[in-house]
Backbone as CSV, one residue per row, in Angstrom:
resi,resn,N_x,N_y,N_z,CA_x,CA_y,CA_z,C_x,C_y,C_z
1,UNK,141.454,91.183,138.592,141.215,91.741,137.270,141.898,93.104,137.203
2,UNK,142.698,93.239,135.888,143.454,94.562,135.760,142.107,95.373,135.703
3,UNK,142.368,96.974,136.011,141.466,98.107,135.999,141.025,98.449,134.606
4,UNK,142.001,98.293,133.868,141.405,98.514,132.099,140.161,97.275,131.635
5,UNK,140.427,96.055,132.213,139.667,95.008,131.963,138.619,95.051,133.069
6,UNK,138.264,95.574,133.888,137.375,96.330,134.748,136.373,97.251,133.886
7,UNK,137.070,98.400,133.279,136.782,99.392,132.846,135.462,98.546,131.404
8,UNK,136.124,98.011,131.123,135.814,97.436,129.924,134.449,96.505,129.543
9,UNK,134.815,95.626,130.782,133.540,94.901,131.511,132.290,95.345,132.010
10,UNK,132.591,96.540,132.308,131.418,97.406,132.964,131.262,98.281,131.606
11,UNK,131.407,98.911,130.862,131.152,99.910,129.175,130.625,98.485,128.960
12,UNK,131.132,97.028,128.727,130.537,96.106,127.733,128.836,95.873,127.796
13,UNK,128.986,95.630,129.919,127.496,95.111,130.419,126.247,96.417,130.271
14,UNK,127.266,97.990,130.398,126.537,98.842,130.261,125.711,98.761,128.685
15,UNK,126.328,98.781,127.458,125.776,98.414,126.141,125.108,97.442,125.943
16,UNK,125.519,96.627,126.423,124.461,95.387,126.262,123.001,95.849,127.015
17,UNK,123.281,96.041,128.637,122.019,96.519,128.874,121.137,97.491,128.292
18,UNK,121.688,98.720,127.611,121.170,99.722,126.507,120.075,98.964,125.462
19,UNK,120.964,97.872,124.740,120.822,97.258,123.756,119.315,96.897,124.421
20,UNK,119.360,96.030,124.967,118.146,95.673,125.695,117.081,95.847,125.980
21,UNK,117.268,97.197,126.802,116.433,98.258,127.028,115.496,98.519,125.537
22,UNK,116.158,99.233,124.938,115.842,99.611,123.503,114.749,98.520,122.578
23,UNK,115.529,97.308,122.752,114.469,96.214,121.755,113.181,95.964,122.691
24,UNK,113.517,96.234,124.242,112.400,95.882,124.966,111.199,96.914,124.912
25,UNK,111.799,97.863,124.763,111.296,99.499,124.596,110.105,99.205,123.313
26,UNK,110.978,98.926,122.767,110.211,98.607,120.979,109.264,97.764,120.882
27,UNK,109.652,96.319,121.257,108.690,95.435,121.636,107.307,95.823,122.371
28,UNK,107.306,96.224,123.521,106.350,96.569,124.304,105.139,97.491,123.402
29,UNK,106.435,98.841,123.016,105.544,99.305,122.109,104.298,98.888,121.015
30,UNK,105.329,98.371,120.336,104.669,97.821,119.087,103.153,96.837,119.578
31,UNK,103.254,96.146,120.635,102.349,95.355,121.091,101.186,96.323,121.678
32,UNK,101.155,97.437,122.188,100.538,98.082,122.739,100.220,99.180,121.973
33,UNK,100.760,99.368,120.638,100.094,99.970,119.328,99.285,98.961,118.870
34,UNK,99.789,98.199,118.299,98.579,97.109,117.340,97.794,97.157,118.384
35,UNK,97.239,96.628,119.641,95.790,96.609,120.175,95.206,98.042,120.267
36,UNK,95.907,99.035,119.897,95.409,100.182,120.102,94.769,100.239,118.605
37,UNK,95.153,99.992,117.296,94.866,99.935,115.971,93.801,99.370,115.877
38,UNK,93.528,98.402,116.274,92.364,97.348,116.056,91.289,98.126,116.028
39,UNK,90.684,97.414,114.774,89.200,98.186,114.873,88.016,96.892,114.945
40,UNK,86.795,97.154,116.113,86.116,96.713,115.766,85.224,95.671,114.649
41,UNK,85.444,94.664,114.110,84.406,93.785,113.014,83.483,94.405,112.500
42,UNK,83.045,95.228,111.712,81.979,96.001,111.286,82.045,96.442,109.286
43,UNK,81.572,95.895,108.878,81.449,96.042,107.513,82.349,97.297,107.492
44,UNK,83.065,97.798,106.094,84.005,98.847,105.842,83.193,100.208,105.590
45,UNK,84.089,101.015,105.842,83.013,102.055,105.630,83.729,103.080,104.196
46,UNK,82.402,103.737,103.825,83.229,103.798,102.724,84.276,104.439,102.277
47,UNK,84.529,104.576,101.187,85.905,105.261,100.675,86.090,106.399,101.341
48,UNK,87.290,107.119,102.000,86.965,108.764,102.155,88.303,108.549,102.590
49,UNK,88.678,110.233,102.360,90.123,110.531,102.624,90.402,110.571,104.326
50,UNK,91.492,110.032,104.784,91.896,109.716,106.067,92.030,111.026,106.715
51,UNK,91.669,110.992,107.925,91.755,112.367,108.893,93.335,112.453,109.164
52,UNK,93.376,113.883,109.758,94.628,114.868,109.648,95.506,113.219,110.600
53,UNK,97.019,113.422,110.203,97.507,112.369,110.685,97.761,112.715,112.337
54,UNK,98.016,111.131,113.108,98.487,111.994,114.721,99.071,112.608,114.734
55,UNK,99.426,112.802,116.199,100.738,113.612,116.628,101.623,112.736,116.245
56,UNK,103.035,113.905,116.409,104.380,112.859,116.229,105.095,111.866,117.364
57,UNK,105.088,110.741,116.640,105.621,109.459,117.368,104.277,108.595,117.868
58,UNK,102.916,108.781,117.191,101.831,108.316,117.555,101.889,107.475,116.861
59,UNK,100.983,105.987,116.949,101.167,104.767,115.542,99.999,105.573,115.013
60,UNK,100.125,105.316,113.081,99.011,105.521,112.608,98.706,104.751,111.628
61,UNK,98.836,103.269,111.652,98.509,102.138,110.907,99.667,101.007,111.238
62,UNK,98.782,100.030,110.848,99.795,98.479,110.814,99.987,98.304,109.308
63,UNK,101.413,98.049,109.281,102.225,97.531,108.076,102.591,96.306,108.068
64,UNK,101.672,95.493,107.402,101.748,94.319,107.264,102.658,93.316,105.466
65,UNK,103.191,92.818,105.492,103.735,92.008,104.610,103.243,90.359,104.899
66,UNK,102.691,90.038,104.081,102.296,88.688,104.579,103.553,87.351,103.930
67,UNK,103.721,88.034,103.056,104.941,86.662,102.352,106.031,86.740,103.211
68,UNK,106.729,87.932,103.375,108.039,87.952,104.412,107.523,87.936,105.625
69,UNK,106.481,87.644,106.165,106.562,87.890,107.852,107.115,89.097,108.345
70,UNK,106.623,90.417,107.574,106.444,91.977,108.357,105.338,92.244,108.947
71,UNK,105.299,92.536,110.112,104.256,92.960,110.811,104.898,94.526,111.729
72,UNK,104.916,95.734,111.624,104.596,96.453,112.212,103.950,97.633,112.522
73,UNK,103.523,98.506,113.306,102.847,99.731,113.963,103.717,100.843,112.885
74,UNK,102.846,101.856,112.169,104.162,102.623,111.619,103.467,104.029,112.610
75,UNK,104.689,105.045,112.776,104.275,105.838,113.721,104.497,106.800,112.662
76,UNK,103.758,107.986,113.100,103.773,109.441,112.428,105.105,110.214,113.024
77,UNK,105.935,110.025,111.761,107.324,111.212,111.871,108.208,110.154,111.560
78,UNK,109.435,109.878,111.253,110.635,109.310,110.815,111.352,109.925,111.842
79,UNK,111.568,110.693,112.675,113.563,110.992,113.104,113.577,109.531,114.002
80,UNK,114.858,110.072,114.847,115.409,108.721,115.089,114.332,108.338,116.849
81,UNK,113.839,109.061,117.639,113.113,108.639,118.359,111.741,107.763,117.692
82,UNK,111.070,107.966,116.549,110.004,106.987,116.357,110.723,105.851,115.532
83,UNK,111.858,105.903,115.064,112.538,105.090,114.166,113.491,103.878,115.093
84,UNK,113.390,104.493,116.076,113.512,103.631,117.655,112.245,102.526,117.635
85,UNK,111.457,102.657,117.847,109.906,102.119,118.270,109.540,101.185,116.722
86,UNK,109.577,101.392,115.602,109.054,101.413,114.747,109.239,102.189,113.455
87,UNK,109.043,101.853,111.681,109.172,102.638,110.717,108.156,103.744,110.916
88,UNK,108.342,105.044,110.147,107.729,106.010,110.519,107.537,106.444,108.959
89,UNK,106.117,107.264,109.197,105.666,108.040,108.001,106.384,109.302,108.023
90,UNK,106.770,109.739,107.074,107.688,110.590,106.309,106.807,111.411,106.327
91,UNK,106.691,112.644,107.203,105.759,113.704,107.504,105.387,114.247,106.394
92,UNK,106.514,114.333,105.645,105.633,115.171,104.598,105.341,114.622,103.086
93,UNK,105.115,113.825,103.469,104.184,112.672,101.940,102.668,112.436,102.943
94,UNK,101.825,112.244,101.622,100.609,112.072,101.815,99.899,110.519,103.034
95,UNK,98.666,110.624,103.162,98.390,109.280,103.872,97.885,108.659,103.014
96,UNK,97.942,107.421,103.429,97.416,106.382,102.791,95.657,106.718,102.194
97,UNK,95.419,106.672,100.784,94.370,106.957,100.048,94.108,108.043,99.948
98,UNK,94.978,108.956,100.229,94.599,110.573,99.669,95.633,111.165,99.031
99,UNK,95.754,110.163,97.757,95.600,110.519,96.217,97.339,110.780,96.040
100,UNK,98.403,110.018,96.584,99.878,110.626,96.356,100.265,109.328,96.910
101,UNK,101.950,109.620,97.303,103.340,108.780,97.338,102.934,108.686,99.104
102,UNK,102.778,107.642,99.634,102.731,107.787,100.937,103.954,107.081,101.228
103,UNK,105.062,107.403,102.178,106.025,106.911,102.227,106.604,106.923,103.441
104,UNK,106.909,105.317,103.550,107.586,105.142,105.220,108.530,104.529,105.473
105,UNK,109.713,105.109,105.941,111.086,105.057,106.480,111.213,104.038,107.654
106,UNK,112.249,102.748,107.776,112.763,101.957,108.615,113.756,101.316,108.529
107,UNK,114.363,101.299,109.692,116.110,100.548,110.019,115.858,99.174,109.147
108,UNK,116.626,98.699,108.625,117.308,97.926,108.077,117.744,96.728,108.762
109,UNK,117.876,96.966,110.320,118.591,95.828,111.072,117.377,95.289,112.239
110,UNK,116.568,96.250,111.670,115.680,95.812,112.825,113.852,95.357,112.282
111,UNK,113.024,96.727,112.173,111.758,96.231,111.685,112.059,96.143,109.984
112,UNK,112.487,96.687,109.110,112.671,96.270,108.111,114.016,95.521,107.230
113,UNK,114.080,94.873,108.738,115.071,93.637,107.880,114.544,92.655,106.574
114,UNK,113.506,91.990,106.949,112.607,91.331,105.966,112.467,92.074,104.638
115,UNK,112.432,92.739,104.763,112.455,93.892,102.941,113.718,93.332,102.290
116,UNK,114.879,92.688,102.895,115.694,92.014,102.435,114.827,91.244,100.949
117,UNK,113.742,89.982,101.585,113.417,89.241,100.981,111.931,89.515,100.056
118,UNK,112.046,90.979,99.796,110.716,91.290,99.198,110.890,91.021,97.620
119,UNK,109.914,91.391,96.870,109.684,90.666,95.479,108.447,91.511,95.278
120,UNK,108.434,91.692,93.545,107.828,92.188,92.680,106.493,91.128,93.121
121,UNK,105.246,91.887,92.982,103.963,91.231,92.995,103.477,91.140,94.529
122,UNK,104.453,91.111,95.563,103.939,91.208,97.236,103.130,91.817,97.352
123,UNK,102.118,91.375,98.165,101.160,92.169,98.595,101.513,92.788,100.183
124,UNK,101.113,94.409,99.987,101.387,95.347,101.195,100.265,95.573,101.814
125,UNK,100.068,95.395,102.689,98.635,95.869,104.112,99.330,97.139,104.425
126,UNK,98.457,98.291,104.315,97.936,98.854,105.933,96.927,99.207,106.090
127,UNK,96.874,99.311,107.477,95.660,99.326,107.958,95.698,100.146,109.021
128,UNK,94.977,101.122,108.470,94.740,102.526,109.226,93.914,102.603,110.452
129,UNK,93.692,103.565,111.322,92.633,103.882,112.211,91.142,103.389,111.530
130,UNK,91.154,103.709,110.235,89.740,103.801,109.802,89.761,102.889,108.389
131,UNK,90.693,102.836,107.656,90.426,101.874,107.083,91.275,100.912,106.746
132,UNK,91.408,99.653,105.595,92.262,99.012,105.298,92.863,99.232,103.930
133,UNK,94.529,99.096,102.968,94.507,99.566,101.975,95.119,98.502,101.120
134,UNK,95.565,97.871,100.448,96.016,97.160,99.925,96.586,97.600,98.677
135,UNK,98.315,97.457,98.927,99.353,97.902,97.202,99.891,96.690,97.060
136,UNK,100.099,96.570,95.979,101.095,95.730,95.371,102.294,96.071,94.941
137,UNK,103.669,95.362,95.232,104.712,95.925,95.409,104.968,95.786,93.463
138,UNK,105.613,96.974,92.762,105.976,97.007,91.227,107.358,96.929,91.203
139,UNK,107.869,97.441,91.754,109.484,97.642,92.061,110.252,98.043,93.131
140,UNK,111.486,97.572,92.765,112.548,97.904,93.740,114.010,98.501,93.214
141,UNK,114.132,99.411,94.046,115.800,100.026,93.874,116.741,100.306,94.662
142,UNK,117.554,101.200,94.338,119.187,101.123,95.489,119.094,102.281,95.051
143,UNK,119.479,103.520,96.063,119.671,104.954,95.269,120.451,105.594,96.578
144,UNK,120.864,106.748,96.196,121.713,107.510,97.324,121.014,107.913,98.083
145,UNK,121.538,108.040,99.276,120.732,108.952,100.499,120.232,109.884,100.276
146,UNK,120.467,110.978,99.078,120.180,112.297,98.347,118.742,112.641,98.019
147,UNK,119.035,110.945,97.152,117.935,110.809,95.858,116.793,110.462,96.427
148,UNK,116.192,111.936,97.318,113.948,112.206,97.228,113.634,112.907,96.257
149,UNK,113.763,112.082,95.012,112.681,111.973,94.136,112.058,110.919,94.517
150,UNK,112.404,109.704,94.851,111.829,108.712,95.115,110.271,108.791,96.146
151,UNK,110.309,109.953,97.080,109.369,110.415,97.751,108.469,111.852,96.839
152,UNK,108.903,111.874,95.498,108.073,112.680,94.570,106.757,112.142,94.661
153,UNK,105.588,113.027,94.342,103.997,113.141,94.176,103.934,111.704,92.800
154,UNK,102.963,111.049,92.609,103.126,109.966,91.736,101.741,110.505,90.852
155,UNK,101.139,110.957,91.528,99.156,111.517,90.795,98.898,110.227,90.617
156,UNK,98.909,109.173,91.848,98.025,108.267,92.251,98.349,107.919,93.645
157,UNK,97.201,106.871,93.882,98.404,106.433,95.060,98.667,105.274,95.143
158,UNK,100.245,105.676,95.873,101.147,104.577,95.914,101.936,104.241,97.374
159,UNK,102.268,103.798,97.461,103.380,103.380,98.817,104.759,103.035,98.734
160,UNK,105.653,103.895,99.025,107.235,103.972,98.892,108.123,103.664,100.171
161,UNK,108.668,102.370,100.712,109.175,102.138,101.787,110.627,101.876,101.130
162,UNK,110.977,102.702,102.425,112.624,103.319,102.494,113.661,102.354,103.581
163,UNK,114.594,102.023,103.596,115.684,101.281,104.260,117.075,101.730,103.989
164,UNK,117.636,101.519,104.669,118.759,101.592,104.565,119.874,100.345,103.563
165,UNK,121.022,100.531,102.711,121.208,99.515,102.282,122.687,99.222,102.113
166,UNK,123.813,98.347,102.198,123.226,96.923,101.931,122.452,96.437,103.318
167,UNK,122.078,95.651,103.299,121.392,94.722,104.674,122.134,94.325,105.494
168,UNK,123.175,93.862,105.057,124.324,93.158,106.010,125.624,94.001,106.285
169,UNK,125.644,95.365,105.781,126.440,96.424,106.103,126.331,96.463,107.749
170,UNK,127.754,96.394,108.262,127.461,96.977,109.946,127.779,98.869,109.784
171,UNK,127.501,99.385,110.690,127.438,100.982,110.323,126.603,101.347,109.616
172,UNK,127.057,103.470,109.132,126.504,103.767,108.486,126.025,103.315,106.737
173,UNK,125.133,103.028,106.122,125.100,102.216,105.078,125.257,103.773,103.713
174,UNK,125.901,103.433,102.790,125.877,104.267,101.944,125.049,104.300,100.557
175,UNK,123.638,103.413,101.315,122.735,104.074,99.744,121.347,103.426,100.475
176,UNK,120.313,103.247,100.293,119.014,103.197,99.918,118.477,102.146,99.511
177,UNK,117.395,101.231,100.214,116.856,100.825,99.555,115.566,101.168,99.784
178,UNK,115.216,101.228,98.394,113.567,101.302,97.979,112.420,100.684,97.469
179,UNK,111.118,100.395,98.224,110.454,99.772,97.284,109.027,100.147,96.800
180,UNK,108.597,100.476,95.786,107.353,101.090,95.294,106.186,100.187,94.887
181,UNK,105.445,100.747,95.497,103.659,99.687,95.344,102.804,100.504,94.956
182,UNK,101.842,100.092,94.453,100.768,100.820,94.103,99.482,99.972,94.853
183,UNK,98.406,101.163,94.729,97.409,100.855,95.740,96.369,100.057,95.086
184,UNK,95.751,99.062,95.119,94.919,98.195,94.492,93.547,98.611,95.073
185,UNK,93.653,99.402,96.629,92.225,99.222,97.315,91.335,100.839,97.177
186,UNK,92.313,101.846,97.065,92.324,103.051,97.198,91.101,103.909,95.904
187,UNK,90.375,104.955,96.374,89.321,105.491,95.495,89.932,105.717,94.095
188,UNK,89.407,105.651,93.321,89.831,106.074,92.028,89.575,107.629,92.248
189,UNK,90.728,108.573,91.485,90.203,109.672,91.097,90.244,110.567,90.115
């Protein structure tokens, strides 16, 4: 074997093994968040605003989609180490049921591929440390990387999940996708 085709072979097996690493990384995770989420069988308790969120890169609810087959752990913080593991809550939007835009950021190629196939009327789970919330998805859009208004205050609450877009773009993608729900389970106020 020439030395360039040497060279090449070994960078290829090295990426691939990366690659690997990484989904295995994620996997593990995610499995060892959800049993950490689980709460006990015990009648709900009642309405009340959710305690201060974890630390960063901690899970702090399961994001569930039941029509597309989404299931994951979303962790507290978005950069690219929890966005590794899992979609992440956008530090600085509200939590789930205390009264605003709660909004959570994920890859496109990986846990929120399925947002591909989302639709007006879906029903959104999460399910917090402490409680469970239920939105219904109202809409969807495409907007620039720029455009957080989309993570603006709503004076209710709602749930705003972020992707990258198109879906089938390889690379950096040059716009946004978005989709907005509102909360069906959440206190009135």
């Amino acid at each position: 074997m020439k030395p360039a085709a040497a060279v090449f072979a070994i960078v290829g097996i090295l990426l691939l093994a990366y690659c690997l690493y990484v989904y295995v990384d994620a996997a593990r995770f995610q499995s060892a968040a959800k049993e950490q989420l689980r709460r006990p069988s015990e009648p709900p308790a009642p309405a009340k605003v959710e305690p201060a969120p974890p630390a960063r890169g901690e899970p702090m609810a399961l994001l569930t989609i039941p029509r597309i087959g989404l299931s994951s752990v979303v962790l507290e913080g978005a950069g690219a180490g929890e966005l590794k593991r899992g979609p992440g809550h956008i530090s600085r939007t509200p939590l789930p049921g205390a009264g605003g835009n709660f909004a959570v950021a994920g890859h496109r190629d990986t846990f929120f591929r399925p947002l591909r196939l989302i639709r007006v009327n879906d029903l959104v789970n999460v399910d917090s440390a402490s409680r469970e919330y239920r939105y219904r998805v109202v809409s969807t859009e495409i907007v620039a990387p720029k455009d957080v208004g989309v993570l603006a205050s709503t004076g209710r609450d709602t749930l705003t999940l972020v992707t990258c877009y198109p879906f089938d773009f390889v690379g950096a993608a040059s716009q946004r996708f978005v989709v907005h729900a509102d909360c069906e389970t959440c206190p009135a106020r």
